[in-house]
C-alpha positions in Angstrom: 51.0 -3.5 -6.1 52.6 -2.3 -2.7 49.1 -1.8 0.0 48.7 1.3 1.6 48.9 -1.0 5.0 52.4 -2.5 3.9 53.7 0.9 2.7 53.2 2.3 6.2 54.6 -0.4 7.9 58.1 -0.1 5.2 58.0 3.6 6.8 57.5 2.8 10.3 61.1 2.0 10.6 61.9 5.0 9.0 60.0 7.3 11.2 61.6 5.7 13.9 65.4 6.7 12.8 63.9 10.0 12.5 62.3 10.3 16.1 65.8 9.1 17.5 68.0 11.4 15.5 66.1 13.9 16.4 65.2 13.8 20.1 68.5 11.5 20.8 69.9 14.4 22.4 67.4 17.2 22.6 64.7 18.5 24.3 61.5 19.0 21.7 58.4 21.3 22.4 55.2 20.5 20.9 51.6 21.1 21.7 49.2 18.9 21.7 45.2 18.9 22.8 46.2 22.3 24.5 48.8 20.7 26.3 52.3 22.7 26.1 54.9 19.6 26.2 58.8 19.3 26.6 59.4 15.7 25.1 63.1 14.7 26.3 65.6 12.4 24.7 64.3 8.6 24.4 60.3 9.5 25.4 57.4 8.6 22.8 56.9 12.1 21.3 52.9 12.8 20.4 53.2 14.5 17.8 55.1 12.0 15.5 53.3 9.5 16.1 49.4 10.3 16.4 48.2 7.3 18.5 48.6 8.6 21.9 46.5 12.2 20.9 43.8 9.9 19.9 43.8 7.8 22.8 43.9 11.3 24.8 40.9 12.4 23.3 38.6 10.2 23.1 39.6 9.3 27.0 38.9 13.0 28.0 35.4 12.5 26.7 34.2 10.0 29.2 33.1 10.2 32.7 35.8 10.4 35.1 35.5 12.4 37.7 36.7 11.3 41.1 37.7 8.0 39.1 40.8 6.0 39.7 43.0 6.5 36.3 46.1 4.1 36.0 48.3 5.6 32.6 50.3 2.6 31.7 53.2 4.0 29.6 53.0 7.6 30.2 55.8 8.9 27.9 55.3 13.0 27.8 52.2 12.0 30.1 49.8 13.2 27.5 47.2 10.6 28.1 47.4 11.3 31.6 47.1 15.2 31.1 43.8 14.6 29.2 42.4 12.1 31.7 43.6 14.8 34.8 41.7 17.7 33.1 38.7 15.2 32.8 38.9 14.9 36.5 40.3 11.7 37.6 42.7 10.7 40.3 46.0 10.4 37.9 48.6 8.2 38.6 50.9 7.7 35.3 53.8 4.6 35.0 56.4 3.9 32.7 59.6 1.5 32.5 61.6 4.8 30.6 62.7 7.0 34.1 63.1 9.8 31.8 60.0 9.4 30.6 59.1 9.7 34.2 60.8 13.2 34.5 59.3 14.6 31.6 55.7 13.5 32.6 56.3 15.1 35.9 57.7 18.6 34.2 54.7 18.5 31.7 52.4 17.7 34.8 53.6 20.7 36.6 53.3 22.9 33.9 49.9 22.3 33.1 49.2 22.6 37.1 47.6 19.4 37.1 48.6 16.9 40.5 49.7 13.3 38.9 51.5 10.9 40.8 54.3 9.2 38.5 56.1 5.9 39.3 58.8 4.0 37.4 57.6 0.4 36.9 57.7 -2.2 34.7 53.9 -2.6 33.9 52.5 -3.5 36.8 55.9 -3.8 38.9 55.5 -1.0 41.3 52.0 -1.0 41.9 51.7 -3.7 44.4 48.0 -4.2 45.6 46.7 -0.7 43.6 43.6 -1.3 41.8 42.2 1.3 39.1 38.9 2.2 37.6 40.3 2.7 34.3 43.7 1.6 32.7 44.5 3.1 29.7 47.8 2.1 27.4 49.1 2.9 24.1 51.1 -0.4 23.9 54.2 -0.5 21.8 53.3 -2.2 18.4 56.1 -3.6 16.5 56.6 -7.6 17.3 60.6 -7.2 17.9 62.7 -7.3 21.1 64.0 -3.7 22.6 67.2 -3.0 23.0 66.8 0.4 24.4 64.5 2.4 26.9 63.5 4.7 23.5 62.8 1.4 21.6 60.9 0.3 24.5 57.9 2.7 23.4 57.6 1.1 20.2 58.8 -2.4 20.0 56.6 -5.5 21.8 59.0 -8.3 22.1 58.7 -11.4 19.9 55.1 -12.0 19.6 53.9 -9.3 21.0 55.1 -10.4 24.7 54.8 -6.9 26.2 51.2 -7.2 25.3 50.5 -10.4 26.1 52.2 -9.8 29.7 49.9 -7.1 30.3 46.7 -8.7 29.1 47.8 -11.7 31.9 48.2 -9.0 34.8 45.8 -6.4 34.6 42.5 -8.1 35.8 44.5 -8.4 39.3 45.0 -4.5 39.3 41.5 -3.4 37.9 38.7 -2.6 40.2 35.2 -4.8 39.9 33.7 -2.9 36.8 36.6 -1.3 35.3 37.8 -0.5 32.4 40.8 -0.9 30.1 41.4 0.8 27.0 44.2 0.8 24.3 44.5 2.0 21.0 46.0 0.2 18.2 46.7 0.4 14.5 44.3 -1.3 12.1 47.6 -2.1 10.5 48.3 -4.5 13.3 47.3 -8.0 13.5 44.5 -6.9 16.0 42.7 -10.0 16.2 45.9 -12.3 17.4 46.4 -9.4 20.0 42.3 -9.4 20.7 42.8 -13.0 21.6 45.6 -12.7 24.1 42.5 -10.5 26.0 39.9 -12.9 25.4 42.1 -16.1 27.0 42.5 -13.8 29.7 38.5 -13.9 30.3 38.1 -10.6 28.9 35.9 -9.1 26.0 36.7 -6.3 23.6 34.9 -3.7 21.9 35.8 -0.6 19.1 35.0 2.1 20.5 36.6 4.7 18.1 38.4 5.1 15.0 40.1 7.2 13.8 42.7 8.5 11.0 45.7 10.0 11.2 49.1 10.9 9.1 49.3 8.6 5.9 45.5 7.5 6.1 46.6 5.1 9.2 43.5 4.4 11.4 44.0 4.1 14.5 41.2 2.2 16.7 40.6 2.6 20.8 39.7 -0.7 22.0 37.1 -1.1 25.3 37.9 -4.1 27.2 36.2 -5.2 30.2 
């Protein structure tokens, strides 16, 4: 018998042929948290895939006013939204630069002040340092060959991840706080570990289901 984990996984793929079809070309509205969003061609759209509202909400619900909020991966700039209306000193990044035009549109339109830069990770931050990072990383282990498949594929071994568990301590304040959400239908502990060789320690924090009994999980990592 097929798992309910495995199934998901079989229509990942799927999904993802769906998402490119249809926003290869178009613009898509959606709402989401409140949020009225114009997702463009090759951006991570929130609504499909549920990960990022998650993230969103549960990072509205903390402290952060007057904090320093780094949104790794921005895509529509949801996260970022949530964290802005929370109160914290926004800036959103992201390797897509139309990902980077649609977070500043969805910004404006929401009449929130977020600063947006294209970067690799951490590439254009320099020195910057960040009370909170938050990132919904991409979680297939698989090269990207495009700035859409970017959002969703890692690299072999998770490399994306493992690159960003190696460089965040430099660009996180004394105290701070990362947090990511991940499927539990990932191998979580071999990414857990690429954290914890980095010095760091993890904690759950939240889970949560979503579209085909999925549960996602927000991570705290200090």
């Amino acid at each position: 018998m097929i798992s309910a984990g495995t199934l998901r996984r079989l229509t990942h793929p799927i999904l993802l042929r769906y998402w490119l079809k249809r926003t290869g070309t178009n613009v898509v509205r959606t709402r989401v948290g409140g949020f009225a969003l114009r997702v463009y061609p090759t951006v991570f759209h929130p609504k499909y895939f549920g990960s990022s509202a998650i993230l969103g909400e549960y990072i509205e619900s903390l402290d952060l006013k007057g904090k320093t909020f780094l949104d790794m991966g921005t895509g529509s700039g949801i996260v970022g939204l949530f964290a802005s209306r929370a109160g914290a000193i926004v800036t959103g990044v992201d390797i897509n630069p139309r990902a980077i035009e649609c977070a500043k549109e969805n910004a404006a339109a929401a009449g929130l002040e977020i600063e947006y830069r294209h970067s690799d990770l951490f590439s254009n931050l320099r020195d910057r340092q960040f009370d909170v990072i938050a990132w919904n990383p991409p979680f297939f282990p698989k090269p990207a060959r495009t700035a859409a498949e970017a959002a969703l594929y890692a690299g072999d071994g998770y490399a994306v991840i493992a690159r960003f568990a190696r460089e965040s301590r430099r660009y996180l304040k004394d105290g701070g706080t990362i947090y990511v959400v991940l499927s539990m239908d990932l191998e979580i502990p071999v990414l857990a570990r690429m954290f914890e060789g980095e010095g760091f320690s993890l904690s759950r924090v939240q889970a949560r289901k979503w579209g085909f009994g999925e549960t996602m999980v927000v991570l705290e990592i200090r």
